[in-house]
Structures are given as C-alpha cells and as structure tokens.
CHARMM internal coordinates of N, CA and C (Angstrom, degrees):
IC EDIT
DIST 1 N 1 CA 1.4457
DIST 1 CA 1 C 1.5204
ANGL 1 N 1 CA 1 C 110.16
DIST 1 C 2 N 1.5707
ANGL 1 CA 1 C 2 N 122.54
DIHE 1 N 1 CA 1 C 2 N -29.72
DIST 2 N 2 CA 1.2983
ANGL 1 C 2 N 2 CA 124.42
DIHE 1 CA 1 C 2 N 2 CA 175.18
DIST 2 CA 2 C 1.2189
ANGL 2 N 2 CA 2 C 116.96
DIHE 1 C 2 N 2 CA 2 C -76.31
DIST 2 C 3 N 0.9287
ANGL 2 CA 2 C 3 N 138.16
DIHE 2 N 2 CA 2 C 3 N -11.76
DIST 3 N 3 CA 1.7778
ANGL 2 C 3 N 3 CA 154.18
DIHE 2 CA 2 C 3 N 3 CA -171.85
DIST 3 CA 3 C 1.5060
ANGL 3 N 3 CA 3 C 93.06
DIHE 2 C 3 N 3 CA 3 C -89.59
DIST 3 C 4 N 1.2758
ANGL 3 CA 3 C 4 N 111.27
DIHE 3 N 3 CA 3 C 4 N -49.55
DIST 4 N 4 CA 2.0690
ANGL 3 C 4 N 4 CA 114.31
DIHE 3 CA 3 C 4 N 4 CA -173.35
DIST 4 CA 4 C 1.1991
ANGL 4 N 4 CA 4 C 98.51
DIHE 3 C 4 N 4 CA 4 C -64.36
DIST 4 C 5 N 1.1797
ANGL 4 CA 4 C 5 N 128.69
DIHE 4 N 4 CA 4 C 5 N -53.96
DIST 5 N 5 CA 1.4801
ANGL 4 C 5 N 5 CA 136.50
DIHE 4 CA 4 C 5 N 5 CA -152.37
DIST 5 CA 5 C 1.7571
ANGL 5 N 5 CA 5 C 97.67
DIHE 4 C 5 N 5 CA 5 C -74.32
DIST 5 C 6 N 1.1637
ANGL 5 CA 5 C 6 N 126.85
DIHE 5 N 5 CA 5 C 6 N -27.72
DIST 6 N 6 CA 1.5993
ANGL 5 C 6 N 6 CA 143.47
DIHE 5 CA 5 C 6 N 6 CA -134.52
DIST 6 CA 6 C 1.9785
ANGL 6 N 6 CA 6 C 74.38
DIHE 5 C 6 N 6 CA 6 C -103.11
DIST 6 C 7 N 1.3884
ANGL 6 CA 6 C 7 N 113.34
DIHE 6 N 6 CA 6 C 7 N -88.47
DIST 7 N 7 CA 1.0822
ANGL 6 C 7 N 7 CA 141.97
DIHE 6 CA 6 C 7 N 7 CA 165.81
DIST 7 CA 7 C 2.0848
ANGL 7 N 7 CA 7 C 103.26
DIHE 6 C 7 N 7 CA 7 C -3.92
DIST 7 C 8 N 1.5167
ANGL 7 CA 7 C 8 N 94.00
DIHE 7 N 7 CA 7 C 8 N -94.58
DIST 8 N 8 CA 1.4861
ANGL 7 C 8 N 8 CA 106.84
DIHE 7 CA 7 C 8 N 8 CA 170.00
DIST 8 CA 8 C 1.7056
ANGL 8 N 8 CA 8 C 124.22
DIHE 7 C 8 N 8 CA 8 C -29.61
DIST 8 C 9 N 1.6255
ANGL 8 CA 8 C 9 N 104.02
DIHE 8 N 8 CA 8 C 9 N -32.47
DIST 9 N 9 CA 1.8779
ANGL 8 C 9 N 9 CA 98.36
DIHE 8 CA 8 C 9 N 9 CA 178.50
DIST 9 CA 9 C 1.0576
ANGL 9 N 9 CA 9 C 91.66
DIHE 8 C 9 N 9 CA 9 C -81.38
DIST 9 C 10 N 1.6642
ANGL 9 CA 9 C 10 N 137.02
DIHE 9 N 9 CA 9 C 10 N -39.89
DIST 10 N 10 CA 1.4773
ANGL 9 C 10 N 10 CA 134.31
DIHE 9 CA 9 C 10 N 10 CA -131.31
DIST 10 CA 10 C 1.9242
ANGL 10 N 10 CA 10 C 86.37
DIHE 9 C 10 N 10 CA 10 C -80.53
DIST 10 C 11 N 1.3186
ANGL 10 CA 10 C 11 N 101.60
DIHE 10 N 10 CA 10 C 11 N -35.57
DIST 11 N 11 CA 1.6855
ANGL 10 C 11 N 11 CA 102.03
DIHE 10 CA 10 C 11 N 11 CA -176.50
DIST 11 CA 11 C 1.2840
ANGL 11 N 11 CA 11 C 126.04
DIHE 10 C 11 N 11 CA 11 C -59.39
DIST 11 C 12 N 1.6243
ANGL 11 CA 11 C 12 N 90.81
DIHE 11 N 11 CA 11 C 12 N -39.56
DIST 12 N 12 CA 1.9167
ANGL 11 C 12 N 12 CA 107.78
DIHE 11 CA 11 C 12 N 12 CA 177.88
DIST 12 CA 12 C 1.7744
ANGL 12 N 12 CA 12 C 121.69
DIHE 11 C 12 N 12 CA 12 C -84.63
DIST 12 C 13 N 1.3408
ANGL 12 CA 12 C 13 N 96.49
DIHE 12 N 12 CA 12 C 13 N -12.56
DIST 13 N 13 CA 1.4191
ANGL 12 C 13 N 13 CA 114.63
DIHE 12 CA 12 C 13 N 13 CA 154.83
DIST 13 CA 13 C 1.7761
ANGL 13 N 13 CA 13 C 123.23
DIHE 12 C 13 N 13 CA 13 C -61.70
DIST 13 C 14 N 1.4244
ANGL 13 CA 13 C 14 N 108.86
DIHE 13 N 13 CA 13 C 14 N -49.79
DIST 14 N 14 CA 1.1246
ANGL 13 C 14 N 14 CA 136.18
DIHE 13 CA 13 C 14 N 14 CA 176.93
DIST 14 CA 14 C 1.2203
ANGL 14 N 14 CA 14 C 102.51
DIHE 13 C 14 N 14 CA 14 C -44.88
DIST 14 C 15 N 1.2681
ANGL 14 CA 14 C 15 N 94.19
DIHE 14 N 14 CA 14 C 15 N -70.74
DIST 15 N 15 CA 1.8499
ANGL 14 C 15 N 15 CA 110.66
DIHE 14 CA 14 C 15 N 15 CA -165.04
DIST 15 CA 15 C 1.6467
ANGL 15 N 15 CA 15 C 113.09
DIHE 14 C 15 N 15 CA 15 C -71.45
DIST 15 C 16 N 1.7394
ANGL 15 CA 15 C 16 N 121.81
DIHE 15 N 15 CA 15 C 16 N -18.94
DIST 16 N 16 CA 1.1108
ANGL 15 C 16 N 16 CA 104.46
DIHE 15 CA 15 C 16 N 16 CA 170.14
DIST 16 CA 16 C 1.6153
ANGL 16 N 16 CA 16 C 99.86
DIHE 15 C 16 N 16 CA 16 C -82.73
DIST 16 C 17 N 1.3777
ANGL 16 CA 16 C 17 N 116.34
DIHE 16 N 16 CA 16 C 17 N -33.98
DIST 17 N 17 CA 1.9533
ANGL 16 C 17 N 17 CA 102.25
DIHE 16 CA 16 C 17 N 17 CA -179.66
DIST 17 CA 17 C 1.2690
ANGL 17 N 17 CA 17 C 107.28
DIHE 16 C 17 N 17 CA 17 C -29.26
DIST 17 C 18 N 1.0708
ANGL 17 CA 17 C 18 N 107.44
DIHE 17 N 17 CA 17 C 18 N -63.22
DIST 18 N 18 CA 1.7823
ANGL 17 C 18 N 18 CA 143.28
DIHE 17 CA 17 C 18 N 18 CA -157.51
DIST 18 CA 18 C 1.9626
ANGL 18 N 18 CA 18 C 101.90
DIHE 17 C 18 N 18 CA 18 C -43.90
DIST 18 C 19 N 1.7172
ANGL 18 CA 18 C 19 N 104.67
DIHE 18 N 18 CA 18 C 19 N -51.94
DIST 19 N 19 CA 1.4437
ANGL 18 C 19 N 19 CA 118.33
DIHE 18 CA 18 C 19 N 19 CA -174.68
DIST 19 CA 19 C 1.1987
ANGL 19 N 19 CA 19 C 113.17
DIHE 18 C 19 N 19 CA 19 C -56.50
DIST 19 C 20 N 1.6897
ANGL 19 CA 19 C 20 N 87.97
DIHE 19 N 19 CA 19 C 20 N -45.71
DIST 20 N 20 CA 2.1552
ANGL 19 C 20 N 20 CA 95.33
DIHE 19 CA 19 C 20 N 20 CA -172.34
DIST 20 CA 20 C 1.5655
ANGL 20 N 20 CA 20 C 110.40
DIHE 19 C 20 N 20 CA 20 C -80.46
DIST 20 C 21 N 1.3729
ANGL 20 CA 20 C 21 N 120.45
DIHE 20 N 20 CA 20 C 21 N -7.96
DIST 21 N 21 CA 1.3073
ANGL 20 C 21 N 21 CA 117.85
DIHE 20 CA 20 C 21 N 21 CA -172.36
DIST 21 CA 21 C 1.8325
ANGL 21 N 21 CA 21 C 97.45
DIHE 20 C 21 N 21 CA 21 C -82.47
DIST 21 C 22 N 1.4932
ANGL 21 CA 21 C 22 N 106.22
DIHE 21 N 21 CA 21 C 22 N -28.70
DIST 22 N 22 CA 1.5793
ANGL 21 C 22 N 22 CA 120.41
DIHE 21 CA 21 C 22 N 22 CA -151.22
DIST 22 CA 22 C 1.4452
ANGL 22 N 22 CA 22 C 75.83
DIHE 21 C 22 N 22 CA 22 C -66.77
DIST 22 C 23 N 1.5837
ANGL 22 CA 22 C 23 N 128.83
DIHE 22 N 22 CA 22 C 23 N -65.62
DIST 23 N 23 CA 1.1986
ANGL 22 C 23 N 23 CA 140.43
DIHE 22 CA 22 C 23 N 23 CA -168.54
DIST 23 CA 23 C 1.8428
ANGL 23 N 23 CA 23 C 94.88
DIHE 22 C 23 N 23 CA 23 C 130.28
DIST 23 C 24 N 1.2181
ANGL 23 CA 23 C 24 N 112.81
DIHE 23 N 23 CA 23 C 24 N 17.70
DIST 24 N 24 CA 1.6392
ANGL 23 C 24 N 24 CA 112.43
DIHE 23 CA 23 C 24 N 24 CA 171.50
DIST 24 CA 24 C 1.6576
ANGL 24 N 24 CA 24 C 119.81
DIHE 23 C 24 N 24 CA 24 C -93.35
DIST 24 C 25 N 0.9672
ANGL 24 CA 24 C 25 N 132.40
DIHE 24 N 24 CA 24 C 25 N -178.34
DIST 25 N 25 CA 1.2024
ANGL 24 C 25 N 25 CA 150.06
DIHE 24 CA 24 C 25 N 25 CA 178.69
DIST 25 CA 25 C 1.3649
ANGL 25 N 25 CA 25 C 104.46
DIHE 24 C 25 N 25 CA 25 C -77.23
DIST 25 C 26 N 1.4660
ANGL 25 CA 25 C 26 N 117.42
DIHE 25 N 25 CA 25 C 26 N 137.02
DIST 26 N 26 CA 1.7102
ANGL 25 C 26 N 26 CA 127.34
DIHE 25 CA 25 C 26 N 26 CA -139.47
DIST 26 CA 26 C 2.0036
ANGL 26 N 26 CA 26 C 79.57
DIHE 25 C 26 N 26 CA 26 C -109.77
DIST 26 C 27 N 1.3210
ANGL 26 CA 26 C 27 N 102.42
DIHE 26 N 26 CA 26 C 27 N -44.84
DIST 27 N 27 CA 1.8031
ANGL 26 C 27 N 27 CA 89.30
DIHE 26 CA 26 C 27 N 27 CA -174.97
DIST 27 CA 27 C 1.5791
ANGL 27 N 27 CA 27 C 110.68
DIHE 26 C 27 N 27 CA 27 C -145.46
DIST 27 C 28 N 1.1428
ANGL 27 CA 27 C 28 N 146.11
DIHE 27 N 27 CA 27 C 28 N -176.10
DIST 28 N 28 CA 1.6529
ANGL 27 C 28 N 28 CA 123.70
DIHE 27 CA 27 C 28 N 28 CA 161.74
DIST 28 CA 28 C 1.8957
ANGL 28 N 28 CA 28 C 79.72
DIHE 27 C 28 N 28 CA 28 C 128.13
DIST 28 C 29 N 1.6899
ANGL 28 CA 28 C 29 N 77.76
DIHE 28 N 28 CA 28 C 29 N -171.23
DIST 29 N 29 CA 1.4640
ANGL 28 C 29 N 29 CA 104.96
DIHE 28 CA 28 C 29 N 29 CA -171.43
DIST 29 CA 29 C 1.6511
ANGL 29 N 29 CA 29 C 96.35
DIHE 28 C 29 N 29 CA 29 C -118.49
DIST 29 C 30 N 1.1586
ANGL 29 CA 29 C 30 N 126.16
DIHE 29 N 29 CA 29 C 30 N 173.20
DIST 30 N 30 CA 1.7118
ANGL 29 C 30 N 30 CA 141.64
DIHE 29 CA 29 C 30 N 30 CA 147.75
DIST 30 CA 30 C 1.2588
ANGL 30 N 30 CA 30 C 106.61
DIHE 29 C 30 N 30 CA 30 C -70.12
DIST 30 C 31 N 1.6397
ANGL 30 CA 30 C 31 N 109.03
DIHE 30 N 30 CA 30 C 31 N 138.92
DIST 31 N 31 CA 1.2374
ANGL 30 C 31 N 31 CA 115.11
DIHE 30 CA 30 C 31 N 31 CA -172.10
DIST 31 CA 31 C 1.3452
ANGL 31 N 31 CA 31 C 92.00
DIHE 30 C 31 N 31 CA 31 C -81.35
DIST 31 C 32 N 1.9411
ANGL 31 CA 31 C 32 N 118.02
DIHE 31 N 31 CA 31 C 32 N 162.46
DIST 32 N 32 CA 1.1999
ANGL 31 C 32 N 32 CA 114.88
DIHE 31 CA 31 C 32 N 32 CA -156.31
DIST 32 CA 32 C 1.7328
ANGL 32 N 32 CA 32 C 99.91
DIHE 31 C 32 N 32 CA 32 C -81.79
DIST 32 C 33 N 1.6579
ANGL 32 CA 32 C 33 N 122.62
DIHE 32 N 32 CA 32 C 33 N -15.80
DIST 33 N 33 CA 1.4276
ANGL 32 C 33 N 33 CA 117.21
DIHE 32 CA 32 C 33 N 33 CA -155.78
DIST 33 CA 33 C 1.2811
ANGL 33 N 33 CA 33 C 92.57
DIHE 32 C 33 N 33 CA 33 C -79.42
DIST 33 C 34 N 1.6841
ANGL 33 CA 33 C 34 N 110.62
DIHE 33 N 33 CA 33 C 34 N -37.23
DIST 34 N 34 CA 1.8997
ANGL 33 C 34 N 34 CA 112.53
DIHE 33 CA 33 C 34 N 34 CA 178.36
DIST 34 CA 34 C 1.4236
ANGL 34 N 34 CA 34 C 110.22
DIHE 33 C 34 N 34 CA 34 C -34.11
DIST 34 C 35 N 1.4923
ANGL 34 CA 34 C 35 N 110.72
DIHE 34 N 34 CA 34 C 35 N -72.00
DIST 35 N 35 CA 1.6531
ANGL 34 C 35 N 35 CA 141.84
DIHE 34 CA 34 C 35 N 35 CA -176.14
DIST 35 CA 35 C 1.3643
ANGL 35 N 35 CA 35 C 96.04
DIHE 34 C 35 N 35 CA 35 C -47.18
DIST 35 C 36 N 0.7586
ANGL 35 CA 35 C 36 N 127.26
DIHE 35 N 35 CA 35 C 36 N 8.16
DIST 36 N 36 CA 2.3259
ANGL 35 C 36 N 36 CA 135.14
DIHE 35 CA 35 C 36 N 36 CA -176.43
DIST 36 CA 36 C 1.2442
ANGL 36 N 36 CA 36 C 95.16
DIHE 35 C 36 N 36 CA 36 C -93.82
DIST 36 C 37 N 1.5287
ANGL 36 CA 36 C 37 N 86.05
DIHE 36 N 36 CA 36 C 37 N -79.95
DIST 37 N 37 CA 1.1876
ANGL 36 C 37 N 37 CA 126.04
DIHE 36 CA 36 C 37 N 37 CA -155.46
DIST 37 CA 37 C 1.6813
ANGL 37 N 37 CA 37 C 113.60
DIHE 36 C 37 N 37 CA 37 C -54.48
DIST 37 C 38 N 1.6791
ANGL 37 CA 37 C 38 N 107.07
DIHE 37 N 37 CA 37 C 38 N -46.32
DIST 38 N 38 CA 1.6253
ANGL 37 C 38 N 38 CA 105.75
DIHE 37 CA 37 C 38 N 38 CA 158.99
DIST 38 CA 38 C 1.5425
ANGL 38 N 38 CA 38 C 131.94
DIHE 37 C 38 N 38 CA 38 C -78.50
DIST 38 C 39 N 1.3849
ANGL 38 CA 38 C 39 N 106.12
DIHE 38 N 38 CA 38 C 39 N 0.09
DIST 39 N 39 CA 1.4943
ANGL 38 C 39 N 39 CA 113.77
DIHE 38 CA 38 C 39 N 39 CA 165.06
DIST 39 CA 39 C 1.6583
ANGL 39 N 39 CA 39 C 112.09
DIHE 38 C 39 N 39 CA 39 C -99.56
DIST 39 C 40 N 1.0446
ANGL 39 CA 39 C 40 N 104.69
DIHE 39 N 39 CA 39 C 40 N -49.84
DIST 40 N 40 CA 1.6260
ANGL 39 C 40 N 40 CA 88.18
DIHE 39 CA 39 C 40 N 40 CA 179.68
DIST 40 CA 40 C 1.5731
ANGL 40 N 40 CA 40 C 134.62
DIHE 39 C 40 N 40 CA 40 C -31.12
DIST 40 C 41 N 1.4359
ANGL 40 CA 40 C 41 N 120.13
DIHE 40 N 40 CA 40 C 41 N -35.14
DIST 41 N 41 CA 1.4125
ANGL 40 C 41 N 41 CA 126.89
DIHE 40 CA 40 C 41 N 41 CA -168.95
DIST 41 CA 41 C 1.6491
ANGL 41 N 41 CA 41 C 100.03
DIHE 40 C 41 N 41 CA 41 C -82.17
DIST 41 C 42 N 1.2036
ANGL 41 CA 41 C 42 N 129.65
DIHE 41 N 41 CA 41 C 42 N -55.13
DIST 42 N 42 CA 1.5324
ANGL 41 C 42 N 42 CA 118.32
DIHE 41 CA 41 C 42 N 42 CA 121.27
DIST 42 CA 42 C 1.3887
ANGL 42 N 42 CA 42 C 129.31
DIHE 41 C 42 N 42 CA 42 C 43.66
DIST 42 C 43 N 1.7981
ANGL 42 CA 42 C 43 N 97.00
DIHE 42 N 42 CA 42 C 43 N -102.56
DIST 43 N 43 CA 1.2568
ANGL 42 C 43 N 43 CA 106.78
DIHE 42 CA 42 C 43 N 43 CA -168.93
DIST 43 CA 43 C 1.6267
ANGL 43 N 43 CA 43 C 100.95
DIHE 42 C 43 N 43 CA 43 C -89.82
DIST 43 C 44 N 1.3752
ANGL 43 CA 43 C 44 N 130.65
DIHE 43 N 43 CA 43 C 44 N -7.52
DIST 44 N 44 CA 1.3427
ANGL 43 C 44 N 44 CA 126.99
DIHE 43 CA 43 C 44 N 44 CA 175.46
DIST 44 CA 44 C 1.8191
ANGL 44 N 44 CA 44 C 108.29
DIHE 43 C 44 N 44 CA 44 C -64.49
DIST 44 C 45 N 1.9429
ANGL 44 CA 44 C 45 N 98.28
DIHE 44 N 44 CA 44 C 45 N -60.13
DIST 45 N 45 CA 1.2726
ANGL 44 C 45 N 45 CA 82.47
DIHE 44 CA 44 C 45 N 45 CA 172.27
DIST 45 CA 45 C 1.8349
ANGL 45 N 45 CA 45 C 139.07
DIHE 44 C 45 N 45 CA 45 C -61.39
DIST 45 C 46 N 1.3534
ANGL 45 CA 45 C 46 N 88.89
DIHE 45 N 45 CA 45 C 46 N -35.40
DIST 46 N 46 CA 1.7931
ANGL 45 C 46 N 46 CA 96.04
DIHE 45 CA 45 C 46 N 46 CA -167.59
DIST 46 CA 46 C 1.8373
ANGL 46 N 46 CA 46 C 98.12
DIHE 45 C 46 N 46 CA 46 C -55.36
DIST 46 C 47 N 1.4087
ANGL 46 CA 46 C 47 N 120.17
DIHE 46 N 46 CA 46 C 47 N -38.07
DIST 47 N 47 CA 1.6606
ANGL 46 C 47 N 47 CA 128.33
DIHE 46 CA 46 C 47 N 47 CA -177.96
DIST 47 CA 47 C 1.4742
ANGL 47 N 47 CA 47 C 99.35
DIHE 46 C 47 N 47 CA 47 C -71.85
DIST 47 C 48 N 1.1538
ANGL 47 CA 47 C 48 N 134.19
DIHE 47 N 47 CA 47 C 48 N -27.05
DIST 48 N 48 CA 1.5632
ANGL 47 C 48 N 48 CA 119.92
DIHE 47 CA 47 C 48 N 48 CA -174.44
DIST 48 CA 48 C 1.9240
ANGL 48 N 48 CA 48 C 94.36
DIHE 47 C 48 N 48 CA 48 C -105.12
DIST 48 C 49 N 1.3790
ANGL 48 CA 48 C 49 N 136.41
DIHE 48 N 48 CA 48 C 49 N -19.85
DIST 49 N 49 CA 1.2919
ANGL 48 C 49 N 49 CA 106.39
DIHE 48 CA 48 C 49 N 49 CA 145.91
DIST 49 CA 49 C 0.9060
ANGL 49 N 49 CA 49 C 141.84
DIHE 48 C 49 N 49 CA 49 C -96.03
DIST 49 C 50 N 1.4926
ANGL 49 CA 49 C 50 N 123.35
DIHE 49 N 49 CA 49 C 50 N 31.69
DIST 50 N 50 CA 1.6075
ANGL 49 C 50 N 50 CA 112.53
DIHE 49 CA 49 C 50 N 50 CA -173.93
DIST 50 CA 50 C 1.9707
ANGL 50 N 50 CA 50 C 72.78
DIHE 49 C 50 N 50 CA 50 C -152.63
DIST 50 C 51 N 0.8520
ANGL 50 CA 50 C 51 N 137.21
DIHE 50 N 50 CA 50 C 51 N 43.29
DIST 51 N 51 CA 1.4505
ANGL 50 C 51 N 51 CA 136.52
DIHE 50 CA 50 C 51 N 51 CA -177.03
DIST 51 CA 51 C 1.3354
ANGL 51 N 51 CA 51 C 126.26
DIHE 50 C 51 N 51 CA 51 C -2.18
DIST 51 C 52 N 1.3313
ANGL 51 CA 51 C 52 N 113.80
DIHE 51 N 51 CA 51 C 52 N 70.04
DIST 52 N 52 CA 1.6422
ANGL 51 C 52 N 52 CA 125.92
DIHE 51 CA 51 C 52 N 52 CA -159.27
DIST 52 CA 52 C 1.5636
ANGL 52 N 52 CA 52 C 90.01
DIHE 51 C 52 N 52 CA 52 C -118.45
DIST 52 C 53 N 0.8574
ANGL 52 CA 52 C 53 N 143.99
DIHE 52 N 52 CA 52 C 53 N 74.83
DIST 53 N 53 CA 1.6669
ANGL 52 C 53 N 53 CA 146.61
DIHE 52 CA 52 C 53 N 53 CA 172.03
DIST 53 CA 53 C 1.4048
ANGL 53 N 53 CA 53 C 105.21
DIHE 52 C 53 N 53 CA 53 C -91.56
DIST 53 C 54 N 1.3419
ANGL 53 CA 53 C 54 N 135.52
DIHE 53 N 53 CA 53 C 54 N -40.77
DIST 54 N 54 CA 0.7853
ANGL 53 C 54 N 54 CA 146.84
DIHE 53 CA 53 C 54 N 54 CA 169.46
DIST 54 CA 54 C 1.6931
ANGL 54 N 54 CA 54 C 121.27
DIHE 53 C 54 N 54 CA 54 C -58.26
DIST 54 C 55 N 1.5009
ANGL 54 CA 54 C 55 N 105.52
DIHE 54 N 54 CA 54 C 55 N -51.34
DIST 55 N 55 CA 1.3636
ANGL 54 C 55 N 55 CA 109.36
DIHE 54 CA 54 C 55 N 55 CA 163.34
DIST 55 CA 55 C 1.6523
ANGL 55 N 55 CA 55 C 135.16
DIHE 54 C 55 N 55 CA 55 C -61.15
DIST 55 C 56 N 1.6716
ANGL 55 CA 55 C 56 N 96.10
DIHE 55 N 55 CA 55 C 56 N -23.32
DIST 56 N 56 CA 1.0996
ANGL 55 C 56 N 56 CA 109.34
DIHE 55 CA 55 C 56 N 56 CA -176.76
DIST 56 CA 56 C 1.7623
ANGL 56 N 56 CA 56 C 101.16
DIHE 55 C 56 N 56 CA 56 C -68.54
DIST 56 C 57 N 1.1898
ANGL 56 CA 56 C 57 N 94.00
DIHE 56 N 56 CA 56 C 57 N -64.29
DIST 57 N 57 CA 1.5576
ANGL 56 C 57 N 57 CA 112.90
DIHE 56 CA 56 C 57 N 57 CA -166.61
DIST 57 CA 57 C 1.6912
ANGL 57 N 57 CA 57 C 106.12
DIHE 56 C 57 N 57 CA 57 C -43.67
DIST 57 C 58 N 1.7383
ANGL 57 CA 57 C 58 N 108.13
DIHE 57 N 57 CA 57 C 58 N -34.99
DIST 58 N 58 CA 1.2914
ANGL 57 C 58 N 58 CA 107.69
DIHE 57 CA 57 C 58 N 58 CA 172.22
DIST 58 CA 58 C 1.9736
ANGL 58 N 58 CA 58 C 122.05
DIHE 57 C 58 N 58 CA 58 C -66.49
DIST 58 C 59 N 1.3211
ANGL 58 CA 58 C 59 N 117.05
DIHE 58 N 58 CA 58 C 59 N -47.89
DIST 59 N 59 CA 0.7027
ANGL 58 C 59 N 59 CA 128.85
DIHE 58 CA 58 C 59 N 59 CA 145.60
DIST 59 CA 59 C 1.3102
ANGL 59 N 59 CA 59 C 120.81
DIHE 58 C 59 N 59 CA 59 C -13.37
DIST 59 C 60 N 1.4624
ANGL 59 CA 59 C 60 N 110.27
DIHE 59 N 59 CA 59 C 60 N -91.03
DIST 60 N 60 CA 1.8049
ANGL 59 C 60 N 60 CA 128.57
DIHE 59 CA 59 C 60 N 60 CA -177.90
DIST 60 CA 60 C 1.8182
ANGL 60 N 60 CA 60 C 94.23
DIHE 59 C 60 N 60 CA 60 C -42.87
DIST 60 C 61 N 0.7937
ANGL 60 CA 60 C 61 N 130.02
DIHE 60 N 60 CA 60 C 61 N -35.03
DIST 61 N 61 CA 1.4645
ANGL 60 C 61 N 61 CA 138.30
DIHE 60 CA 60 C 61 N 61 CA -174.95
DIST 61 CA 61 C 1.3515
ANGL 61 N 61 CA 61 C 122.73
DIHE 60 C 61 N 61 CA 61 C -65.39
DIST 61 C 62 N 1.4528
ANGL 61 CA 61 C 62 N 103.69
DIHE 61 N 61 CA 61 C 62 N -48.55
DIST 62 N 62 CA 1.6704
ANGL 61 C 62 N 62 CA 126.48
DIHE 61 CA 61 C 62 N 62 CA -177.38
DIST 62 CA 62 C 1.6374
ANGL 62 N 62 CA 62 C 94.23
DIHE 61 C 62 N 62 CA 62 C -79.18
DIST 62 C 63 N 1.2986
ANGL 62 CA 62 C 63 N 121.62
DIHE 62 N 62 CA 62 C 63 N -62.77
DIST 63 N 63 CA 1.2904
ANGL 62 C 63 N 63 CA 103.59
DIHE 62 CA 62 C 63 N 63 CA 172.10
DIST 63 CA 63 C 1.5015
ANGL 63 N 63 CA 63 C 144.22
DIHE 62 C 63 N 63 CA 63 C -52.60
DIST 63 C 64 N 1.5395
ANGL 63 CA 63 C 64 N 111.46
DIHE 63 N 63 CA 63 C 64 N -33.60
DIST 64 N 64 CA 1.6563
ANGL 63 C 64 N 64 CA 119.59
DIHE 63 CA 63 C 64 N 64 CA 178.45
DIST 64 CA 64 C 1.9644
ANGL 64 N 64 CA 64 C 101.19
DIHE 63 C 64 N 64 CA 64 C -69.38
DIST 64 C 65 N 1.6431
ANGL 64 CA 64 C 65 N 115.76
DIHE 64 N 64 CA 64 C 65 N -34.36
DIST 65 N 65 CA 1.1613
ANGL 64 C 65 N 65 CA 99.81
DIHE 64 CA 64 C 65 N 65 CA 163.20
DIST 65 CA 65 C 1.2102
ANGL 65 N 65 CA 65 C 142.21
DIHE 64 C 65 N 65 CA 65 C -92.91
DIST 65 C 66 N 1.4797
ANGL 65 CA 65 C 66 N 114.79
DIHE 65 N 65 CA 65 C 66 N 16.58
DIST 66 N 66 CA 1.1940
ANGL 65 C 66 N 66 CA 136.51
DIHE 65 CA 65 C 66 N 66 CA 162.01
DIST 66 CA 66 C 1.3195
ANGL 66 N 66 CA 66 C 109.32
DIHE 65 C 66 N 66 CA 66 C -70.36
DIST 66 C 67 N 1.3869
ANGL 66 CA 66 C 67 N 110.70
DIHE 66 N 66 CA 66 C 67 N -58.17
DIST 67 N 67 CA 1.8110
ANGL 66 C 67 N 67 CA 124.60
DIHE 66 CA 66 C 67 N 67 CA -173.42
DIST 67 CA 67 C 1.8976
ANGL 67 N 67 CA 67 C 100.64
DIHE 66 C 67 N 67 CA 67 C -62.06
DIST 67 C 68 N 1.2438
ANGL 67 CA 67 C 68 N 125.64
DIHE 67 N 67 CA 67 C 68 N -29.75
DIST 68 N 68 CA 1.3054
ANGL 67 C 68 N 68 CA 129.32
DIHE 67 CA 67 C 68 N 68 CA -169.93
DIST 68 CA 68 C 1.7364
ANGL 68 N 68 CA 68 C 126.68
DIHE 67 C 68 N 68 CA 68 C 110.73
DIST 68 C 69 N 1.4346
ANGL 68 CA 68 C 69 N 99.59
DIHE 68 N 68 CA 68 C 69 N 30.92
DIST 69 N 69 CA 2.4091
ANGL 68 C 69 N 69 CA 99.55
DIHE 68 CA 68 C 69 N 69 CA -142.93
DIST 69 CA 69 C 1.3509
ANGL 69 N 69 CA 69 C 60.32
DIHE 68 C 69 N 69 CA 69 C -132.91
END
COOR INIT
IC SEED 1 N 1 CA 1 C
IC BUILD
C-alpha cells in the first residue's frame, strides 16, 4: 500500500512540474467565464445543425432556475 501511495504523489508531482513548465496552472479549477466562453461555439453550432433553438433556450432556462437567477 506504501509503494501505491509513494508511486501516485511521484505521478502528481510529475504532472504539476510538467503544468508549470507548460506555463499552465499547477492546480485549481477553470475560471467559470473561460468554461463559457469554450462552450459556447459548441452549443451555437450543435443548435444551428440539428435546429434545437428551442431546446436550447429550454435548457438555458432549466438551468438559470436551477442556479436561482
């Protein structure tokens, strides 16, 4: 079990070197406007080929009153 545990940091060690070398963010989340901003183009196309505007809008709807807005 100490070898897994040993193993598993040495990896997440790795991978934060790896982030800061990239020039990215070592741990955290995406800010939420990013996470918008790379979904939107997204949901523009998938609604203008399969013509769900309507679904969308329902959607966008069910969620803002989910969140409380």
């Amino acid at each position: 079990m100490a070898e897994t545990t040993a193993r598993t940091d040495l990896r997440a060690q790795g991978r934060r070197v790896a982030a800061v070398l990239d020039g990215r963010r070592a741990a955290g989340t995406r800010h939420p406007l990013i996470a918008v901003a790379m979904v939107l183009p997204l949901v523009f196309l998938l609604a203008v080929v399969f013509g769900g505007w309507q679904a969308v809008i329902t959607q966008a709807s069910s969620v803002a009153g989910m969140l409380g807005r």
